[in-house]
ROSE-626301 format. One record per residue: residue number from 1; x, y, z of N, C-alpha, C, O, CB in turn. Coordinates in steps of 0.1 Angstrom, whole numbers. Glycine has a CB too. Layout:
 pavex  n_c1  n_c2  n_c3 ca_c1 ca_c2 ca_c3  c_c1  c_c2  c_c3  o_c1  o_c2  o_c3 cb_c1 cb_c2 cb_c3
   NUM     X     Y     Z     X     Y     Z     X     Y     Z     X     Y     Z     X     Y     Z
...
//
This chain:
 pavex  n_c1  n_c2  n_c3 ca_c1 ca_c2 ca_c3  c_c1  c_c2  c_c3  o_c1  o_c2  o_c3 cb_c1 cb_c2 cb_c3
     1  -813   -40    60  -808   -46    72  -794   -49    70  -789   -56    61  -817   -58    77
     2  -788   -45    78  -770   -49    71  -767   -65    82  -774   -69    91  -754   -31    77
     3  -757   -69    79  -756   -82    79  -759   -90    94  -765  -100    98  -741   -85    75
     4  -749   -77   103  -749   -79   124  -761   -82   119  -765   -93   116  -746   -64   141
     5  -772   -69   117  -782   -73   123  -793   -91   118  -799   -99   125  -789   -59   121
     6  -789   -91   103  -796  -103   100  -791  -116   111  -799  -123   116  -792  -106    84
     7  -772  -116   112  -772  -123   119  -782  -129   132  -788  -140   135  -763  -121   119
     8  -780  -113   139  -787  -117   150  -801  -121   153  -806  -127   163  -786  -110   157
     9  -807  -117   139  -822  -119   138  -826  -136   134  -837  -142   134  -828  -108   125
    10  -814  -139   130  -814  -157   126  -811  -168   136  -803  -169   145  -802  -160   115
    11  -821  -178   132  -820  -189   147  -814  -200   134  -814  -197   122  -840  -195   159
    12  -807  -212   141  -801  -221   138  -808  -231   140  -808  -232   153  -789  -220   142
    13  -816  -242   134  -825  -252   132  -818  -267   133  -819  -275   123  -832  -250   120
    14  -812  -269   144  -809  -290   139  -812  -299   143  -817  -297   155  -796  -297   139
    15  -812  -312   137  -818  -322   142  -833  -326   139  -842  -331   146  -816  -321   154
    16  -832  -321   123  -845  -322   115  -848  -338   106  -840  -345   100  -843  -308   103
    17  -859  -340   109  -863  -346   105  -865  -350    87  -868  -339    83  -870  -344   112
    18  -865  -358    77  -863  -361    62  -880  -352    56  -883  -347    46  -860  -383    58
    19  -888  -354    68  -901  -348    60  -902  -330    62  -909  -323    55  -916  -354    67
    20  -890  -326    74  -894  -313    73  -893  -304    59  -884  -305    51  -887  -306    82
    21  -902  -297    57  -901  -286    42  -901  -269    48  -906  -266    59  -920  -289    29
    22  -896  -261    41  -898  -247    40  -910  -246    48  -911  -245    60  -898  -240    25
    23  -923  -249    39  -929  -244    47  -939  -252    59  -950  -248    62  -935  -235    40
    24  -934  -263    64  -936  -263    79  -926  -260    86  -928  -262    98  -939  -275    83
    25  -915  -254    83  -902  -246    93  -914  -235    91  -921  -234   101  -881  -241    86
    26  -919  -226    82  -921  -212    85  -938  -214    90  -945  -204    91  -918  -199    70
    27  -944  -226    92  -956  -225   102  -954  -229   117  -959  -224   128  -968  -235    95
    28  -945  -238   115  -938  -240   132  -934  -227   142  -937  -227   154  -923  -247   132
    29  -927  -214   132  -921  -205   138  -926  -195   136  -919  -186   140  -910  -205   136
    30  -937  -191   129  -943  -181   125  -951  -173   136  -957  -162   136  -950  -185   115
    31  -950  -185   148  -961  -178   160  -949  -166   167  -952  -155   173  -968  -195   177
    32  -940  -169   166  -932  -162   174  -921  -144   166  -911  -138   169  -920  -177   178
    33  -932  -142   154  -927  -132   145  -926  -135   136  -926  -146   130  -917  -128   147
    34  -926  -123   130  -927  -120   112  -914  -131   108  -906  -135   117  -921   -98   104
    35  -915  -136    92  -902  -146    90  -898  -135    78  -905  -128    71  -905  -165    85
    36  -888  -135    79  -880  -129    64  -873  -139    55  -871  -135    44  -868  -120    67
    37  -870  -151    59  -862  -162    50  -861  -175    56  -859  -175    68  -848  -158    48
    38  -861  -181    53  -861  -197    55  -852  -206    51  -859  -213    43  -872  -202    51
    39  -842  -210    52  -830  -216    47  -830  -228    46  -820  -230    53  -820  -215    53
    40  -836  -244    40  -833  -256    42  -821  -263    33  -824  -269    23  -846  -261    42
    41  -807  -262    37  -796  -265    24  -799  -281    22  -798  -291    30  -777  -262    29
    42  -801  -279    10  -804  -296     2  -789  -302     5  -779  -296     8  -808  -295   -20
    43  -790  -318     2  -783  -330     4  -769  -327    -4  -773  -323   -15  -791  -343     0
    44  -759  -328    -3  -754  -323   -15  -749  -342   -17  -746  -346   -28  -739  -306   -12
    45  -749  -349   -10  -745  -364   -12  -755  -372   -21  -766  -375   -17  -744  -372     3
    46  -750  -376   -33  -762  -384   -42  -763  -399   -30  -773  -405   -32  -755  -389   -64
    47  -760  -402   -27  -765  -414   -18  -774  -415   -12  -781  -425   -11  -760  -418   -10
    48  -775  -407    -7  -783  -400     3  -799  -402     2  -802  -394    -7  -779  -385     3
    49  -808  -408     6  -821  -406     6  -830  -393    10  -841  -390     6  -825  -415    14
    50  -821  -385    18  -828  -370    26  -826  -361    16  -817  -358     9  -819  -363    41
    51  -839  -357    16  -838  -345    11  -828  -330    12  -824  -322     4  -847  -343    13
    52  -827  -332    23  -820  -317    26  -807  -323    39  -805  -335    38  -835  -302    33
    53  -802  -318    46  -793  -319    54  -791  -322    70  -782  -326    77  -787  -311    51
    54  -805  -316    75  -812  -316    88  -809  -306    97  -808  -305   109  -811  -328    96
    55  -808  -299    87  -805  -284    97  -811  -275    90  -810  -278    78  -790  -279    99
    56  -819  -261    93  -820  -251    87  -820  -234    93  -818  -233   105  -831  -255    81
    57  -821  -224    86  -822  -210    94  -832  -207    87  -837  -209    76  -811  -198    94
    58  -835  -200   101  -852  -189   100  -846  -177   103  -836  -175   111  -868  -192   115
    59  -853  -168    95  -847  -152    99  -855  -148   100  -864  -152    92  -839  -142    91
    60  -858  -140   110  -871  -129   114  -869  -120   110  -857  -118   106  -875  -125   127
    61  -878  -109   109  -874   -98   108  -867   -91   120  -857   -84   117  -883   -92   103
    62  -870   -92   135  -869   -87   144  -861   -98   148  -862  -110   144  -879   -82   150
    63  -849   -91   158  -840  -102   169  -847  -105   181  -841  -113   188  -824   -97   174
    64  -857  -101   186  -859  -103   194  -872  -112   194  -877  -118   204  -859   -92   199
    65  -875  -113   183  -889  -122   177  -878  -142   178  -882  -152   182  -895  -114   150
    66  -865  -138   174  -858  -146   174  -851  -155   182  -845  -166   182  -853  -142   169
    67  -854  -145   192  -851  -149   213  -861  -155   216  -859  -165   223  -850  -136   227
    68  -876  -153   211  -886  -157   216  -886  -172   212  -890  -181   219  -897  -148   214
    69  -882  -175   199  -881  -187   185  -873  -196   196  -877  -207   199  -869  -181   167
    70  -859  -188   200  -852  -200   203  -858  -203   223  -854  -214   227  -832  -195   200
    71  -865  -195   230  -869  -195   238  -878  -210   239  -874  -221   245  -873  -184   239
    72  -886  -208   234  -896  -219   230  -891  -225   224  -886  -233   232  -906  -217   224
    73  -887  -230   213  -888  -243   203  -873  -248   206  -869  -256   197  -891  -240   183
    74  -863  -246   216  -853  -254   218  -857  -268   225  -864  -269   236  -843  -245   227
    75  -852  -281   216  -858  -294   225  -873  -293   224  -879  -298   233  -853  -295   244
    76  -879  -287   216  -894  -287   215  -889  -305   203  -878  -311   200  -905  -267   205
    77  -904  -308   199  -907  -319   188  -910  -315   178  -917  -305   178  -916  -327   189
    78  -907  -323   164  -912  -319   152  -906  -330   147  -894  -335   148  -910  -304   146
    79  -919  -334   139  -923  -344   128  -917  -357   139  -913  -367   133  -914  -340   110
    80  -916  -359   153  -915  -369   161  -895  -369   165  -888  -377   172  -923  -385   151
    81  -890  -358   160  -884  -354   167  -874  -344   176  -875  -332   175  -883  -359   165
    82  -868  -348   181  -866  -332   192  -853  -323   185  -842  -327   181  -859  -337   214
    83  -858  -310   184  -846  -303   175  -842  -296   188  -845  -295   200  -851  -291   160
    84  -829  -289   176  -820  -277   189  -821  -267   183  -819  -268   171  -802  -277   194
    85  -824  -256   188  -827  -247   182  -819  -230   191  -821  -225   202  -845  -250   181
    86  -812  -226   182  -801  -218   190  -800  -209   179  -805  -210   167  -786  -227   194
    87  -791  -195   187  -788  -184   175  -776  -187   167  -764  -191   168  -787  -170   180
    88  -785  -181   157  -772  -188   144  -756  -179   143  -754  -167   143  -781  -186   123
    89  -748  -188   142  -735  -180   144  -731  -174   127  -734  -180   117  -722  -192   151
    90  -725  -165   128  -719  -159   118  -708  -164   111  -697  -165   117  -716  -149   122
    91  -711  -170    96  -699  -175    92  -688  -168    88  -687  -156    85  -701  -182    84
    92  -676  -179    88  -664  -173    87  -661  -164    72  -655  -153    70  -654  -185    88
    93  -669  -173    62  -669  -159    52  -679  -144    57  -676  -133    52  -675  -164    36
    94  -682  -145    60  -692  -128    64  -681  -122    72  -683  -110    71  -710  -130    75
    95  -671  -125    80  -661  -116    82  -647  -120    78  -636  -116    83  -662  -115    95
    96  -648  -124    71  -630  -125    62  -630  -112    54  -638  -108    46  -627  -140    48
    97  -616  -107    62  -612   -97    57  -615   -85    68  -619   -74    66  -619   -95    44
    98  -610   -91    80  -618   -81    98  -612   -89   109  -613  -102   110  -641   -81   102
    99  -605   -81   116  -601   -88   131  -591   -98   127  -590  -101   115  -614   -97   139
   100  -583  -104   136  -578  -116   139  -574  -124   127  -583  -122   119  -588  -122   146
   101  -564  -132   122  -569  -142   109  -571  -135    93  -573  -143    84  -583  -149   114
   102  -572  -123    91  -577  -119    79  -562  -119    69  -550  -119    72  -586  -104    81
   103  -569  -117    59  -555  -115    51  -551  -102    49  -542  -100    41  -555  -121    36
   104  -555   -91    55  -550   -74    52  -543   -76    66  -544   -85    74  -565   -59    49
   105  -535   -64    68  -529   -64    80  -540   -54    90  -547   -44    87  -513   -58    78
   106  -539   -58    99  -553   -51   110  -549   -37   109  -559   -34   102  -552   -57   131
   107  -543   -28   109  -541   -16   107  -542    -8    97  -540     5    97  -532   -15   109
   108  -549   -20    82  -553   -14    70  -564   -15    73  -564    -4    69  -550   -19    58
   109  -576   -18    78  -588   -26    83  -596    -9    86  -594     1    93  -584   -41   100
   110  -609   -12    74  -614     2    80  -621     3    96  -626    13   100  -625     8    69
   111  -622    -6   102  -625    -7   116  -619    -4   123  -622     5   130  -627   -16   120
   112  -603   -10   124  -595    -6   133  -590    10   131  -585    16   141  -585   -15   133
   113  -591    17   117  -583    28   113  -596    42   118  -594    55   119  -580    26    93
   114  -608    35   122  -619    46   127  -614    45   143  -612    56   148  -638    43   123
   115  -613    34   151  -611    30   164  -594    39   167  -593    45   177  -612    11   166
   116  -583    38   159  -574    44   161  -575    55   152  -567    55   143  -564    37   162
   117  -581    63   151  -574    73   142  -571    87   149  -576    90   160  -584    76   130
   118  -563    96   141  -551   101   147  -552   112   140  -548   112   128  -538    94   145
   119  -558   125   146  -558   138   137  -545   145   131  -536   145   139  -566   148   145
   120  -543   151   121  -537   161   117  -520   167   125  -508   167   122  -549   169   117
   121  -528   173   137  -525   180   144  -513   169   154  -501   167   152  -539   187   148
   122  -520   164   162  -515   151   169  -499   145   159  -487   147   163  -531   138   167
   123  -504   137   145  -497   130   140  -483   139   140  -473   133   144  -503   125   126
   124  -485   157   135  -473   165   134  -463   169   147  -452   173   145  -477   177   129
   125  -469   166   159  -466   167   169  -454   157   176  -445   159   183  -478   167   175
   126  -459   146   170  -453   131   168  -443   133   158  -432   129   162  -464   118   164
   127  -442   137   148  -433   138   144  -421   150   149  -409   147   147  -437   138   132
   128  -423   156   151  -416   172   157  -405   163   169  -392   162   169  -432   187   169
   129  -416   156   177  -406   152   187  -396   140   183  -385   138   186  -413   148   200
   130  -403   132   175  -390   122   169  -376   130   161  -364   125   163  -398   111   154
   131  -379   142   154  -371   150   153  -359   159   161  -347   161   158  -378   154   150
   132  -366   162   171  -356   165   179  -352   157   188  -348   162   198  -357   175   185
   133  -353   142   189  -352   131   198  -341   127   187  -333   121   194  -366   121   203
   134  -336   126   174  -327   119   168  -309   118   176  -303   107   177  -327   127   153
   135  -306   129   181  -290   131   187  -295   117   203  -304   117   211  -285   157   194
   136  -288   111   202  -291   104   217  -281   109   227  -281   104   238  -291    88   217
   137  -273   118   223  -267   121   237  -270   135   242  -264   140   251  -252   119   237
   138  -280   142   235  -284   153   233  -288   153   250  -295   143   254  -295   154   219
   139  -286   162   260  -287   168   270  -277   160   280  -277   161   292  -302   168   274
   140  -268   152   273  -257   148   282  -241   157   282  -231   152   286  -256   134   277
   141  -244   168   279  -231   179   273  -224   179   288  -213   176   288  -236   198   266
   142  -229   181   297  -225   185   310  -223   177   319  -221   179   331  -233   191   314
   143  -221   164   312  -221   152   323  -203   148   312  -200   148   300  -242   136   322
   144  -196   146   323  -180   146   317  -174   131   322  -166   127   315  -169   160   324
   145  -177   126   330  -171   112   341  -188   104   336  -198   109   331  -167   117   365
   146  -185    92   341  -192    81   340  -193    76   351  -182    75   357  -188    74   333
   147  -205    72   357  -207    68   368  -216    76   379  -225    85   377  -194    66   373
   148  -212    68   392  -226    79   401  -219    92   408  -206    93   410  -235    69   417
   149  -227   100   412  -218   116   411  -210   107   426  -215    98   432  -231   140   414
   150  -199   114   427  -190   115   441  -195   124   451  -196   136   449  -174   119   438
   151  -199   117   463  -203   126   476  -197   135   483  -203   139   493  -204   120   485
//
């Protein structure tokens, strides 16, 4: 499955509760399609009493199993209280290095170089005429005065 698609197959889980675990995220969501992964990112704060962060992702196998996920369980309850449950956005590293913001210049970018590309034939054509476009006064031989012709 390449990445679009995982993205789109992944719902975004917040406003979790300290008892949710892996697997009551994948028995909550399991009515609504196959799961492929289950994401709960632990606490990274030693202070912290919570286990994990109160957010997690479910990946389905199917995106459309994933519409049904966020259809239903948006503002649903769990473990006493109400989550948001939305499709998960694509982070900024999964496209660094594409579009807008990247560090290559967009014209090195193999995206943009398939969307513009420029055969053979074309490119020589373009050059031919920059070629004989170099003289800039080139078709003005016959024009001797300056100005607008006299009536």
């Amino acid at each position: 499955m390449t990445d679009t698609a995982r993205w789109k197959s992944t719902v975004y889980i917040g406003g979790l509760a300290p008892q949710v675990t892996v697997q009551s995220l994948q028995d909550a969501f399991i009515p609504f399609g196959e799961i492929a992964d289950v994401s709960l990112p632990k606490n990274d704060n030693p202070n912290s009493t919570d286990p994990h962060r109160g957010f997690a992702y479910v990946e389905f196998e199917d995106a459309d199993d994933a519409k049904e996920a966020i259809d239903n369980m948006d503002q649903a309850e769990l473990f006493g209280r109400t989550i948001k449950v939305s499709a998960a956005k694509v982070p900024k590293s999964a496209t660094a290095g594409q579009g807008l913001g990247a560090k290559t210049a967009i014209w090195e970018q193999e995206g943009w170089l398939a969307e513009h590309a420029v055969s053979e034939e074309d490119r020589m054509a373009a050059e031919e005429a920059q070629n004989r476009a170099e003289d800039p006064m080139q078709g003005l031989e016959g024009l001797d005065v300056a100005g607008p012709k006299p009536e």
